[in-house]
Structure formats: C-alpha cells, structure tokens
PAMAR-99767 format. One record per residue (C-alpha): residue in three letters; x, y, z. Coordinates in steps of 0.5 Angstrom, whole numbers, padded with zeros to 4 digits, always signed. Example, Ala and Ser with C-alpha at 12.3 -4.5 7.8 and 13.67 -1.06 7.14 Angstrom:
<nodes>
ala+0025-0009+0016;ser+0027-0002+0014;
</nodes>
This chain:
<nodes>
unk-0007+0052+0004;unk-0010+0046+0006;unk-0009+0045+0014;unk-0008+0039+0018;unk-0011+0037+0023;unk-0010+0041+0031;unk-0004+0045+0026;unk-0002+0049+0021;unk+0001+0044+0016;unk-0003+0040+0011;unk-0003+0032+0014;unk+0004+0028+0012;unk+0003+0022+0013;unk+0010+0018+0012;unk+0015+0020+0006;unk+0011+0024+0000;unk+0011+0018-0005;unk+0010+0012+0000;unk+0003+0007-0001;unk-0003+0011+0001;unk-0009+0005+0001;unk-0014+0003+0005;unk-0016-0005+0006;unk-0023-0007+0007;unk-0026-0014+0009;unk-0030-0018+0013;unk-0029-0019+0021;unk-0027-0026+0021;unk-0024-0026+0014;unk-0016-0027+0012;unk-0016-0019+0012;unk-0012-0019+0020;unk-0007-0024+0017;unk-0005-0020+0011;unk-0005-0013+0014;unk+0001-0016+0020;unk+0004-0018+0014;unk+0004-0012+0011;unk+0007-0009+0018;unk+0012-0014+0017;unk+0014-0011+0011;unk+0015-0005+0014;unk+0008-0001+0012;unk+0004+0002+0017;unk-0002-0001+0019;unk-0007+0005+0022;unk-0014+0003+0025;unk-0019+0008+0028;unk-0018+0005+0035;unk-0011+0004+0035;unk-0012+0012+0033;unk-0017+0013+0039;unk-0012+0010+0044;unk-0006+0014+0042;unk-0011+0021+0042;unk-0014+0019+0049;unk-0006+0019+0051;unk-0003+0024+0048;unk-0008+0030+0045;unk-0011+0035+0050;unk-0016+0036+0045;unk-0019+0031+0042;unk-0018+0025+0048;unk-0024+0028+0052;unk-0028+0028+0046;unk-0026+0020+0044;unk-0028+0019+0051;unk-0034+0022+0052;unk-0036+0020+0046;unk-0034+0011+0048;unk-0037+0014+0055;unk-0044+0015+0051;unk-0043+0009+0047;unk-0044+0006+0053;unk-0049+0009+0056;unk-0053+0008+0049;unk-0051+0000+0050;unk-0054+0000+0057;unk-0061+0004+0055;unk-0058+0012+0056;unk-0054+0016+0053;unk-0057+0022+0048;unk-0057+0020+0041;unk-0050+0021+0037;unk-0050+0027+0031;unk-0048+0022+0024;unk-0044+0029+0021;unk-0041+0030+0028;unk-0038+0023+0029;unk-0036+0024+0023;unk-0031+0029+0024;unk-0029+0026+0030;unk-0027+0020+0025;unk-0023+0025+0021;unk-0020+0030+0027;unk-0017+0023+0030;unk-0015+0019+0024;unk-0011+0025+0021;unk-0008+0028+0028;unk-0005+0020+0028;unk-0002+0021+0021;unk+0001+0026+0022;unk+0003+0024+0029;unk+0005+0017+0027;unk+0005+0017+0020;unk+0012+0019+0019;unk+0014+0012+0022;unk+0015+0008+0016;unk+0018+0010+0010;unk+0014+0005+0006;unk+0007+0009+0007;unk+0000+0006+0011;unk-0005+0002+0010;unk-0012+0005+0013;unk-0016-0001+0016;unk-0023+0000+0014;unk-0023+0007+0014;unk-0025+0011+0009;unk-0032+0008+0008;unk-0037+0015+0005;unk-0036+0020+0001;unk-0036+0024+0007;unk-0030+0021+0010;unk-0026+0021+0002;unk-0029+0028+0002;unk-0025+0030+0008;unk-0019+0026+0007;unk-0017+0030+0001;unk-0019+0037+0004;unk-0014+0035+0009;unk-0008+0034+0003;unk-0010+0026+0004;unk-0012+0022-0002;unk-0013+0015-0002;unk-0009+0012-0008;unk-0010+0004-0007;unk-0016+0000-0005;unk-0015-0008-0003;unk-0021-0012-0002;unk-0021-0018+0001;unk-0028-0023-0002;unk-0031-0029+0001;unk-0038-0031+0001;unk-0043-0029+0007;unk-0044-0037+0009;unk-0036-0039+0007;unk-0034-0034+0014;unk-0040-0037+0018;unk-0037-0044+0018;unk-0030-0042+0019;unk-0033-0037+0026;unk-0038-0042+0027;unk-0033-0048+0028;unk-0028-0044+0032;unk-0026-0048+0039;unk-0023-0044+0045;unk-0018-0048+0050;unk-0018-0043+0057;unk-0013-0047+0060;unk-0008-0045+0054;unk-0012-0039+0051;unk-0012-0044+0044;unk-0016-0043+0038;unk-0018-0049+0034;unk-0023-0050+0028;unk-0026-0056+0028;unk-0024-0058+0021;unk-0018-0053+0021;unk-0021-0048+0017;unk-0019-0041+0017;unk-0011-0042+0019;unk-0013-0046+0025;unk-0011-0053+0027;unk-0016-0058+0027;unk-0016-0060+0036;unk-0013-0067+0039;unk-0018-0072+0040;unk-0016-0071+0047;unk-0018-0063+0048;unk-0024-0063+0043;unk-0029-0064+0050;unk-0025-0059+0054;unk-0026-0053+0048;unk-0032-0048+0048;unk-0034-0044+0043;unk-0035-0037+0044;unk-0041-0033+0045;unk-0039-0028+0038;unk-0037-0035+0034;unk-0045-0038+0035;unk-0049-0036+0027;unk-0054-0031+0028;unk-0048-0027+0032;unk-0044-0029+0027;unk-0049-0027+0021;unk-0051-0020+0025;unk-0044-0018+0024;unk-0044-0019+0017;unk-0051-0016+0016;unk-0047-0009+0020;unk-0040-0009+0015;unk-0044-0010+0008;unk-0048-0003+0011;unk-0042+0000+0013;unk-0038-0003+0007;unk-0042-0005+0001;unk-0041+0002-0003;unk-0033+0003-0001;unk-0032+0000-0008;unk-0036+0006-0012;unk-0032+0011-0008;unk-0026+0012-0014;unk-0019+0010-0010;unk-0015+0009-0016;unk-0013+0002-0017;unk-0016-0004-0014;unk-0014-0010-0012;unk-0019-0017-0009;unk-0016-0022-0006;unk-0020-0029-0006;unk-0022-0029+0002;unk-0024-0036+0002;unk-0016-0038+0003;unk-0011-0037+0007;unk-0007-0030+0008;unk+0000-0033+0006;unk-0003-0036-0001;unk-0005-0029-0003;unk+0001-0024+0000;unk+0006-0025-0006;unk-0001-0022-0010;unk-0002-0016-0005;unk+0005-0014-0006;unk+0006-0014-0013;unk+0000-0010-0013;unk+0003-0004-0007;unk+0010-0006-0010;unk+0013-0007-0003;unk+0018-0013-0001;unk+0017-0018+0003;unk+0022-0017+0009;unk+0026-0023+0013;unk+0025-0023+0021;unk+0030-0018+0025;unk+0037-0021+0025;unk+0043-0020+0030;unk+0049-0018+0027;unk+0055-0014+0031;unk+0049-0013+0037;unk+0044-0010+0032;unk+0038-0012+0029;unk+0038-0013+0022;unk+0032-0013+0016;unk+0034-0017+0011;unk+0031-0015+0004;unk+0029-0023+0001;unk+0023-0021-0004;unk+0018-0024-0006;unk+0016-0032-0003;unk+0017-0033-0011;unk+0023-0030-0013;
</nodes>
C-alpha cells in the first residue's frame, strides 16, 4: 500500500474528489493575486514556506531538519555551510509538503492549490508515490520585460508602508504629486535584481509544463488578477464566494457565482 508521510495512511489531502492543482508564475506577477482569491473561494492555498513553518511548530521530526537545513542556508549565504545534497533536498521538500496535506489538507473541502511545487520529475514522481497526483496546472504568462517595468516603478511610502507604481501598473496606484519625493524604491525593485530573480525561476520552472498535469490552464499575466479569475474559475469549476456576513451572531458565506452571472 502506498504510505504517507511520517504515517501509515496514504496522504489525504482535502475530500477525495476536490481540486488538486498547482499554480506556476513569475514573482512579481498577478499569481499572489489570483492564489488569495482562490483562497477566498474556500480552496487551500499551500506554499512549502508556509509547510516549513507549521513543520518547525508541530512535527518533532521534520522541524529540526527544516531548521537545520535554513541554518545552512544561511551559513552558505554568508560564505559557510557544507554543500547541500540536490536528492536530499528533495525529499525533505516531499517529506513536509505531504505531512502538511495530510495535516492541513483536510481543511477545505473544495481541495488545494499547490504554489510553485511541484517543478521536476522527481517531485511529481514522488507525489504520486505518496497517493498525491497533480490533476490541474495553471500558468500565469507574461514577458520578462513587461515584469521588469511593473518591479522597477514600484515606490514605497515608509511613513504608511504604502506601495505605488509610478505609472499605476501592477494594480497599484499612481502616488499623489505630494508623496512622489517622499517614496523609494527598493532594493529587490532595482533591474538587474529584478532580472536576476527571473533568470532563477525560468531555471527552476521553465519545464514544469512538460510534466504531464493533466489539463492546463494560462492566464494572460500582462493584466490584472480580477480580469482573468472568472476564467481561472470555470477552468477548476469552483465559485466565486461573498465576504463572510453576520446573521443571528454567526458568520455566513454567500454563494454569489461567477462576476459574470
């Protein structure tokens, strides 16, 4: 039988015929958008941070190897550390991701959406292994140098930890004429930081299409999240979902449909 991991059970991540998709794109693109509002909707939004933190908490097993292994991270970043082992790291990746399905998946019964992981054939190969396969893939597309002018005119209020765009691109507002000599751009918004984080994901992620995840889903990056969501939610068949309202003291989720309905 296929075990999960840390346990004797295969990984059951949310109800047996919910979503199971990953979600693939550029940092800095509308993918952070669309995964919050996929959250909204009641689907579990599942990154391998967030999975390395709740490990770190609450596994006696895996939470020292996470935080040994950002221990040597950091000590590699600052010119120590021994050399990380690729197959290792790798299993590390599947060990956490499937203990926090297995721990965590169960609370939606809509299903998961799987931010950026997996990315090899080793990763799907080992997902499947556990009883997890990927079914759905959305990629969120936009050119190199389209990403660079909406990072590059991001400006940051301090006082009010206010984000603008100098254009208002990216779904930020264009600053008032009395804050534009007040703002600064950060460090990881200046091109070549911006262009070295791009040339890592296309490494990391270039191939992830040729993986076999069933159907596929692109989502046109060069606009806004709120443009492109009804599309991303006929594709995984899941309906847009009303803020919580109070009725008789208790909160209420309303089922309003697509924006289109």
């Amino acid at each position: 039988p296929v075990r999960g991991c840390g346990g004797s059970k295969a990984v059951q991540a949310g109800n047996g015929d919910g979503i199971k998709c990953i979600i693939v794109g550029p940092p800095g693109s509308i993918k952070a958008r669309i995964c919050q509002l996929l959250a909204e909707d009641g689907l579990r939004h599942v990154t391998l941070g967030e999975a390395e933190r709740n490990a770190i908490k609450s596994n006696p097993t895996l939470g020292p190897k996470v935080k040994e292994r950002i221990r040597e991270r950091t000590a590699k970043g600052g010119g120590g550390g021994k050399k990380q082992d690729a197959a290792e790291e790798r299993q590390l990746d599947l060990d956490v991701i499937c203990w926090f399905l297995q721990q965590g998946g169960r609370g939606s019964s809509q299903g998961w959406l799987l931010d950026g992981y997996p990315h090899c054939e080793e990763e799907v190969e080992g997902l499947k292994a556990r009883g997890v396969a990927v079914e759905k893939l959305i990629v969120v597309k936009i050119e190199d140098d389209g990403l660079v002018k909406i990072a590059t005119g991001r400006r940051m209020d301090l006082e009010t930890n206010t984000m603008y765009h100098v254009d208002g691109l990216g779904g930020w507002s264009k600053p008032p004429d009395d804050l534009k000599d007040k703002l600064i751009q950060r460090g990881d918004d200046t091109e070549p930081k911006v262009r070295a984080t791009l040339a890592a994901f296309h490494a990391k992620y270039d191939g992830v299409e040729a993986l076999g995840f069933g159907d596929k889903h692109e989502v046109d990056g060069s606009g806004s999240a709120d443009e492109v969501i009804d599309g991303v939610r006929e594709f995984l068949g899941v309906k847009k979902r009303a803020a919580a309202k109070k009725e008789g003291g208790e909160d209420k989720v309303v089922d309003v449909g697509s924006d289109k309905d």
